[in-house]
N, CA and C of each residue as an Amber inpcrd file, in Angstrom:
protein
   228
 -52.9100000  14.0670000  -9.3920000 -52.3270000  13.8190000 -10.6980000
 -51.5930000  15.0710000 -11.1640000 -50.1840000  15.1590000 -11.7830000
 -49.8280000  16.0700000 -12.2400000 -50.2430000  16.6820000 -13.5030000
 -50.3070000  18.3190000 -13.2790000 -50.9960000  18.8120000 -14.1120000
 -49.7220000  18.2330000 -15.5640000 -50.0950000  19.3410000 -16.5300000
 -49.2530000  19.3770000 -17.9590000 -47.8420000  19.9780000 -18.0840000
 -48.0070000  21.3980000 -17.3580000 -47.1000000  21.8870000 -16.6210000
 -46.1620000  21.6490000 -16.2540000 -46.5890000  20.6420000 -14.7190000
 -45.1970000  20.2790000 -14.0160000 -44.8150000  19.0460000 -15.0660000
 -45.2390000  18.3060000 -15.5420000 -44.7820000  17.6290000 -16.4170000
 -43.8660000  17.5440000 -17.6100000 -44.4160000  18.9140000 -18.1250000
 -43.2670000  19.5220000 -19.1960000 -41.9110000  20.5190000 -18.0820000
 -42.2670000  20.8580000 -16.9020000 -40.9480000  21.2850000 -15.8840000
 -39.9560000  20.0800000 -15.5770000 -40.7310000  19.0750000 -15.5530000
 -40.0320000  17.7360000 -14.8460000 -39.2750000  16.9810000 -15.9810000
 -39.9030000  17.0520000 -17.2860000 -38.5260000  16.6430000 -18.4330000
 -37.7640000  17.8060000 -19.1610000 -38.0940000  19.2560000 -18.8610000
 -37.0040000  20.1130000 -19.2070000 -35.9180000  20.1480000 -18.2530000
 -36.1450000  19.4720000 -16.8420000 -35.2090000  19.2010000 -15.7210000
 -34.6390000  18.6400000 -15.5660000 -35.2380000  17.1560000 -16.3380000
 -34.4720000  15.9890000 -16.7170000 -33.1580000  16.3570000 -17.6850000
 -34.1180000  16.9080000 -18.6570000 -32.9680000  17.0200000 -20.2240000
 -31.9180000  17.9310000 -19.6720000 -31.5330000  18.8000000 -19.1170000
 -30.9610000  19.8930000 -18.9020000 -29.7920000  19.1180000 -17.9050000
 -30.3170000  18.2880000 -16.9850000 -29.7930000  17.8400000 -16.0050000
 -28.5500000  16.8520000 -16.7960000 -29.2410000  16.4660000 -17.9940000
 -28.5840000  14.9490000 -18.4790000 -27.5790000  15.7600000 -19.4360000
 -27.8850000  16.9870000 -19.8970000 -26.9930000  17.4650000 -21.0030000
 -26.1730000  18.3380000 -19.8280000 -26.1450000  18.2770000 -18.7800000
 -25.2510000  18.8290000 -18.0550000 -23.4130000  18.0350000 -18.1850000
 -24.3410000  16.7360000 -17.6060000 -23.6760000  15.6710000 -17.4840000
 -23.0130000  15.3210000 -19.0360000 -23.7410000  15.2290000 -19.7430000
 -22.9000000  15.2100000 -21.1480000 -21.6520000  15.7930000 -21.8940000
 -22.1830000  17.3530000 -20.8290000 -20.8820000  18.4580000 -21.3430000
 -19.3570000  18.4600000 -20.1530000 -19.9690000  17.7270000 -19.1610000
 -18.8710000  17.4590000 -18.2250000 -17.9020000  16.0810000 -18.6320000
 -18.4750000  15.4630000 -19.6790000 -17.9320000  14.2090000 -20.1880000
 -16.9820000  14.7670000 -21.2550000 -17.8770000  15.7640000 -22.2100000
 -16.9780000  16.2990000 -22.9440000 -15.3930000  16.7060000 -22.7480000
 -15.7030000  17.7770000 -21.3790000 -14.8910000  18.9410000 -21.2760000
 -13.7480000  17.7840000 -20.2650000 -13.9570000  16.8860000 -19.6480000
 -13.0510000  15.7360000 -19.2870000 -12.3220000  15.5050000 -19.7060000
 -12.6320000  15.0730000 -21.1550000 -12.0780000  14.1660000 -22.5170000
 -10.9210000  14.7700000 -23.0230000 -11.7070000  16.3300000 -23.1320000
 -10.5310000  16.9790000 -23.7260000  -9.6380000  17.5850000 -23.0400000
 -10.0690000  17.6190000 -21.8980000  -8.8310000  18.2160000 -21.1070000
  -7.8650000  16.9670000 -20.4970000  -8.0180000  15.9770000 -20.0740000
  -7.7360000  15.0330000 -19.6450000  -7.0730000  14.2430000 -20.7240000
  -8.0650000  13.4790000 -21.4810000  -7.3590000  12.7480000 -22.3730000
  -6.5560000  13.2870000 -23.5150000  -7.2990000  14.3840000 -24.1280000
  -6.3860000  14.7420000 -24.9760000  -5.4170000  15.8080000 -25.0050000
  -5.9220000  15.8120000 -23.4070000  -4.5620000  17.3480000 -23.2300000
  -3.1360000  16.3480000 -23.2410000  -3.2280000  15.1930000 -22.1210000
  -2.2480000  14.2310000 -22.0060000  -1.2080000  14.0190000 -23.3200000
  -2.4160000  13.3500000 -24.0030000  -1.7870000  12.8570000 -25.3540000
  -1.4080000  13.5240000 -26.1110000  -2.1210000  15.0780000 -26.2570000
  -1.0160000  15.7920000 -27.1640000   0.2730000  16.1470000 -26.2380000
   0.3260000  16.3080000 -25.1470000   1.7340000  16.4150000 -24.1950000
   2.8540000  15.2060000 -24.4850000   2.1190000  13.9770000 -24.6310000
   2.5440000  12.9640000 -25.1000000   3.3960000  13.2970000 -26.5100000
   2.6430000  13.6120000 -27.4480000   3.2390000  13.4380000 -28.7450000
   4.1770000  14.1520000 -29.0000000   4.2170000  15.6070000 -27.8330000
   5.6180000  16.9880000 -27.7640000   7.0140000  15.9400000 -27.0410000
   6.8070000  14.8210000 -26.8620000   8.2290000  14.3220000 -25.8230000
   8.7850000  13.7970000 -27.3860000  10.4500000  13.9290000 -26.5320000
  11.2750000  12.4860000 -27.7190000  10.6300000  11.0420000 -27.0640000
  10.9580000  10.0530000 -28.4940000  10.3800000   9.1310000 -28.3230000
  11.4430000   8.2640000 -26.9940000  13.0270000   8.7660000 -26.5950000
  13.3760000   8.1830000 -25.8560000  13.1810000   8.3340000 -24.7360000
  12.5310000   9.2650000 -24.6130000  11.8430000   9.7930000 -22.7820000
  10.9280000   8.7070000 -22.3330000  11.1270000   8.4820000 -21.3640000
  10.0490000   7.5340000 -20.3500000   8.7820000   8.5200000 -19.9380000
   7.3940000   7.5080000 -20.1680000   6.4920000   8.0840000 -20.2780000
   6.1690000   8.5480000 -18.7050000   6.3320000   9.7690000 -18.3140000
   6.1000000   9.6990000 -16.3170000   4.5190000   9.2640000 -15.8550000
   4.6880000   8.4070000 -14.7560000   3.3440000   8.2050000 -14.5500000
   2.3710000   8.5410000 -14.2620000   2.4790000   9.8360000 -13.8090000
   1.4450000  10.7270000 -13.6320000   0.9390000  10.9330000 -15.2460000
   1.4040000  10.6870000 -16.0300000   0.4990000  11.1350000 -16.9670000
  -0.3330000  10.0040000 -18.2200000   0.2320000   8.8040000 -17.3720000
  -0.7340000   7.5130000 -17.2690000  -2.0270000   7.2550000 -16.3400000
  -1.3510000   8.1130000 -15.3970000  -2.3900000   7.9260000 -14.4970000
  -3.7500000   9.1600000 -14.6090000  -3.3650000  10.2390000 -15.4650000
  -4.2780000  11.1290000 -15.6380000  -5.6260000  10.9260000 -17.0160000
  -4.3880000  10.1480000 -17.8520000  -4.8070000   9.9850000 -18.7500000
  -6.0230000   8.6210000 -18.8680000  -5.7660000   7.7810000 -17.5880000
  -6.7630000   6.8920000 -17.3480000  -7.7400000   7.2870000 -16.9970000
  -7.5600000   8.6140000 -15.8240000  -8.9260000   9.1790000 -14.5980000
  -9.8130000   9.6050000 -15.9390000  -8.9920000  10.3610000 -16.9310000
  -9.9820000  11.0520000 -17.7690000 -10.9220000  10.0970000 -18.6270000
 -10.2850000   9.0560000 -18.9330000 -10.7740000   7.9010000 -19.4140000
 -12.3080000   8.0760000 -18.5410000 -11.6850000   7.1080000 -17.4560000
 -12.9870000   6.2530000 -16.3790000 -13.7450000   7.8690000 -16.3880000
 -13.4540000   9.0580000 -16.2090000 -14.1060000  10.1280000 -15.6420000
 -14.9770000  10.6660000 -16.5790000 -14.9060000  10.4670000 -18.1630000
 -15.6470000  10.7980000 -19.6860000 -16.8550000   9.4710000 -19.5220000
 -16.3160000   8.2050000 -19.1750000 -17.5460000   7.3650000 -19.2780000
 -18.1890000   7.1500000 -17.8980000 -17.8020000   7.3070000 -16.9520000
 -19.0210000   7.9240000 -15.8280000 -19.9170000   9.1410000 -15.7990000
 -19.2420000   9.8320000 -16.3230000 -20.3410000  11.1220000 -16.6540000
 -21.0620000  10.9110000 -17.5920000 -20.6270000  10.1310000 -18.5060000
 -21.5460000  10.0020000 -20.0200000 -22.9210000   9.0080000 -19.2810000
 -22.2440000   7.7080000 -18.6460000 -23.4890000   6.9850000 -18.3970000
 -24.3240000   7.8560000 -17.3500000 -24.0860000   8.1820000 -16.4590000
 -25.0300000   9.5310000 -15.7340000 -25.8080000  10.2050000 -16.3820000
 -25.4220000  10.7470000 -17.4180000 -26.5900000  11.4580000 -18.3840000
 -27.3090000  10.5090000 -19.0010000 -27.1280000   9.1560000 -19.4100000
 -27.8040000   8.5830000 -20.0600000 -28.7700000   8.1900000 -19.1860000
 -28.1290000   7.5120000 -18.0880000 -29.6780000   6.9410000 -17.2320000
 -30.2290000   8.0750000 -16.5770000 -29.9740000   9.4620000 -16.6370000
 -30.6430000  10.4180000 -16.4500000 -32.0440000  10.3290000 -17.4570000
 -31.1630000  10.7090000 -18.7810000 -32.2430000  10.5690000 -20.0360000
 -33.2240000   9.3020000 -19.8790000 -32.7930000   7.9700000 -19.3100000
 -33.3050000   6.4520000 -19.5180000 -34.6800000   6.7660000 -19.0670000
C-alpha cells in the first residue's frame, strides 16, 4: 500500500504535469492565434488573406484545444 508520501509525490506530479500542459495551450494561443490575427488586422482590407496564415491560424486553434484537453484528463 502506498505510504502518504508517495501519494502526495504522485498528485504534485500529476498537477504540475497538467499545468504544464495548460501553459503550452496558453503560449499556442497567443502566439499562433493571436499573433496571426493581429498580422491580420495590419493588412489593407483589399489584400487576399495568404494561406499560410489560415492555415496557422487553424494549427493554433486544434493545437490550444489538444493541449488544454491533455491537462484536463491529466487532472480527470
Amino acid at each position: 500500500m502506498a505510504t502518504k508520501n508517495e501519494l502526495d509525490k504522485s498528485k504534485v506530479r500529476k498537477e504540475t504535469t497538467a499545468k504544464f500542459f495548460f501553459d503550452m495551450a496558453k503560449l499556442t494561443f497567443a502566439a499562433l492565434v493571436l499573433g496571426v490575427a493581429a498580422s491580420l488586422l495590419n493588412r489593407e482590407i483589399e489584400d487576399k488573406i495568404p494561406s499560410m496564415a489560415n492555415y496557422l491560424f487553424a494549427m493554433g486553434f486544434i493545437g490550444t484545444v489538444a493541449f488544454a484537453m491533455i491537462g484536463y484528463r491529466i487532472l480527470k
